[in-house]
C-alpha positions in Angstrom: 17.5 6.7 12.1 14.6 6.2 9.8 14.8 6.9 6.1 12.3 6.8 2.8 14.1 6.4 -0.4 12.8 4.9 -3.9 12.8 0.9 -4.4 15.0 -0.2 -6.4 15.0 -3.5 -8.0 17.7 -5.5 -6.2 15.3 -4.3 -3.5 12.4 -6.9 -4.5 13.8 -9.7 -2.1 13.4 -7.8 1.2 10.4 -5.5 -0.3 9.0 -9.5 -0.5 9.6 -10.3 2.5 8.1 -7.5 4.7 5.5 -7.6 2.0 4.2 -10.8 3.0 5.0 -10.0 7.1 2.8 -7.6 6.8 -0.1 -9.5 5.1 -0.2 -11.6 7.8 0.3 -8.7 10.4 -2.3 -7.2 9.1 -5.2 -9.3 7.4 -5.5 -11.9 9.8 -9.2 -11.9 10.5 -9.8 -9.9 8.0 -9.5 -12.2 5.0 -9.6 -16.3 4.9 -6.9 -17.7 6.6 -6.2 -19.8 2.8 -6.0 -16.1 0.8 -3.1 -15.5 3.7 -1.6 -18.7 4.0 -0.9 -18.4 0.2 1.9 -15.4 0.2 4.7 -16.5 -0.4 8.2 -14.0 -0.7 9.0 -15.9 -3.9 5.7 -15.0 -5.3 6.2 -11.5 -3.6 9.9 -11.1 -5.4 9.1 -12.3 -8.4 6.1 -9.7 -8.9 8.2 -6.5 -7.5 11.3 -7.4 -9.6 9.1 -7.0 -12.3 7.3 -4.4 -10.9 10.9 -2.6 -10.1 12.1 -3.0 -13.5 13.7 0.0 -14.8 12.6 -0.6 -18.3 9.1 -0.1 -17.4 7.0 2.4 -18.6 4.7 2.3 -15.6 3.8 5.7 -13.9 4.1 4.1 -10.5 6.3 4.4 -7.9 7.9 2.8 -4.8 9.0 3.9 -1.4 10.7 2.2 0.9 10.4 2.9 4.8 14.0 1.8 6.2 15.1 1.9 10.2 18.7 1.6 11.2 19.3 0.3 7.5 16.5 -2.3 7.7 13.3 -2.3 5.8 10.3 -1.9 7.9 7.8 -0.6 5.7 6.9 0.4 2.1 4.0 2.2 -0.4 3.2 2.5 -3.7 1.5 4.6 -5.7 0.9 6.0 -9.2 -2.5 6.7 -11.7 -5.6 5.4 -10.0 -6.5 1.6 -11.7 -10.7 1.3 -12.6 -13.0 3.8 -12.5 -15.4 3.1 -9.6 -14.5 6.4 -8.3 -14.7 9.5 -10.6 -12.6 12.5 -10.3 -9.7 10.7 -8.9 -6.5 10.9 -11.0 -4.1 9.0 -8.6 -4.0 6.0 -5.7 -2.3 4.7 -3.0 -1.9 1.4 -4.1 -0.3 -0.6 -0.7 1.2 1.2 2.3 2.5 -1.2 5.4 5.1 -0.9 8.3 5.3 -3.9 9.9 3.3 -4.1 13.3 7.2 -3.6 15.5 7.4 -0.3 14.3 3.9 1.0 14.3 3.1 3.7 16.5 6.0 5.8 15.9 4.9 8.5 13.5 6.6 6.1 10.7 3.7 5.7 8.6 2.6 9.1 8.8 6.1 10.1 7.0 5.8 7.4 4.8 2.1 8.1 3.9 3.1 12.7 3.4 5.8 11.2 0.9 3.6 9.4 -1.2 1.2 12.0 -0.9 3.7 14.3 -2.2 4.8 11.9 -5.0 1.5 11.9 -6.3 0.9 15.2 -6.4 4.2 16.2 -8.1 3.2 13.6 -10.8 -0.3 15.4 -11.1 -2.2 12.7 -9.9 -4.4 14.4 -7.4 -6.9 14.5 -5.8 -6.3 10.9 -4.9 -7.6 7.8 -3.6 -6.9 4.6 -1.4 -8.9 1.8 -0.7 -9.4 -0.5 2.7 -10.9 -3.3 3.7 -14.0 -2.6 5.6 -14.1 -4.1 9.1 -9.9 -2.7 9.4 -11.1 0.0 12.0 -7.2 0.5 12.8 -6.5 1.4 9.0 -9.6 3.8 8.4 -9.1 5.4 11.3 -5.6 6.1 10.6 -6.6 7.4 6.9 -9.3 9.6 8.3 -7.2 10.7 10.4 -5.0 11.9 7.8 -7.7 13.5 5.8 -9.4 10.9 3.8 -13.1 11.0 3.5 -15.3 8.1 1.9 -15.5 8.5 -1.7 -16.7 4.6 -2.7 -17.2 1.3 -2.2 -17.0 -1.5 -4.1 -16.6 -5.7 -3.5 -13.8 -7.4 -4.2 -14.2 -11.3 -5.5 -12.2 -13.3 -3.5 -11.9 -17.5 -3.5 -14.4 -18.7 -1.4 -16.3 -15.3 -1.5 -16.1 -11.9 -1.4 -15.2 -8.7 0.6 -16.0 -5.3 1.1 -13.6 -2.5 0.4 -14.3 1.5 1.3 -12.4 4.0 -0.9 -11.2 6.8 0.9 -10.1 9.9 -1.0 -8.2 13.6 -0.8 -8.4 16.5 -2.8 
């Protein structure tokens, strides 16, 4: 049985870990192998225990995807950060399942309840950005709804990549 509940802070260890899984799942060939290589989960818990902390005055938010009582997945959201993209009020900051449970309908679920958590914050319309050259990604946006919005390019050691904003009203 799969479930989506907030993160809570005592969370951050295991949101870490399939935090980093999923980099590497995921951005493998898509980034420089050193950029992945780097993750670390004590990196990872460190910046969602602060991230988590309940003192924070941060209009984001956390969901976690769990399956049989094990985390699988997670997203984030909240007010939309820079302003390459006008008329946007909110963003999908992250959203990842990890690749053995993809294909299920799981990050569909966990992608409506974000949705909905934006909206009933007032952040729409909204945006997310991807990596250009993640086909599987876009496609699974578009298929959702998102239409391209922006662009931008993101400096990154060694060079730079290009990212695609994709957006819904």
């Amino acid at each position: 049985m799969t479930t989506i509940r907030p993160a809570r802070q005592d969370d951050a260890p295991q949101l870490a870990r399939v935090h980093v899984q999923a980099w590497h799942e995921t951005y493998r060939g898509l980034m420089p192998d050193a950029v992945i290589d780097r993750q670390s989960v004590e990196a990872r818990t460190a910046m969602w225990t602060r991230a988590l902390d309940p003192t924070s005055q941060s209009d984001s938010f956390t969901l976690l995807l769990e399956d049989a009582d094990e985390l699988v997945g997670f997203a984030s959201g909240g007010p939309v950060r820079g302003d390459e993209v006008a008329d946007h009020l909110g963003e999908l900051y992250a959203i990842y399942v990890l690749r053995s449970h993809q294909g299920r309908g799981l990050g569909r679920r966990l992608f409506k309840a974000v949705e909905a958590g934006l909206r009933e914050r007032g952040l729409a319309p909204f945006l997310l950005w991807v990596l250009a050259g993640n086909e599987g990604a876009a496609g699974f946006y578009a298929h959702l709804g998102g239409e391209p919005v922006g662009t931008k390019v993101m400096a990154l050691e060694g060079g730079s990549l290009d990212k695609l904003a994709l957006g819904w009203r």
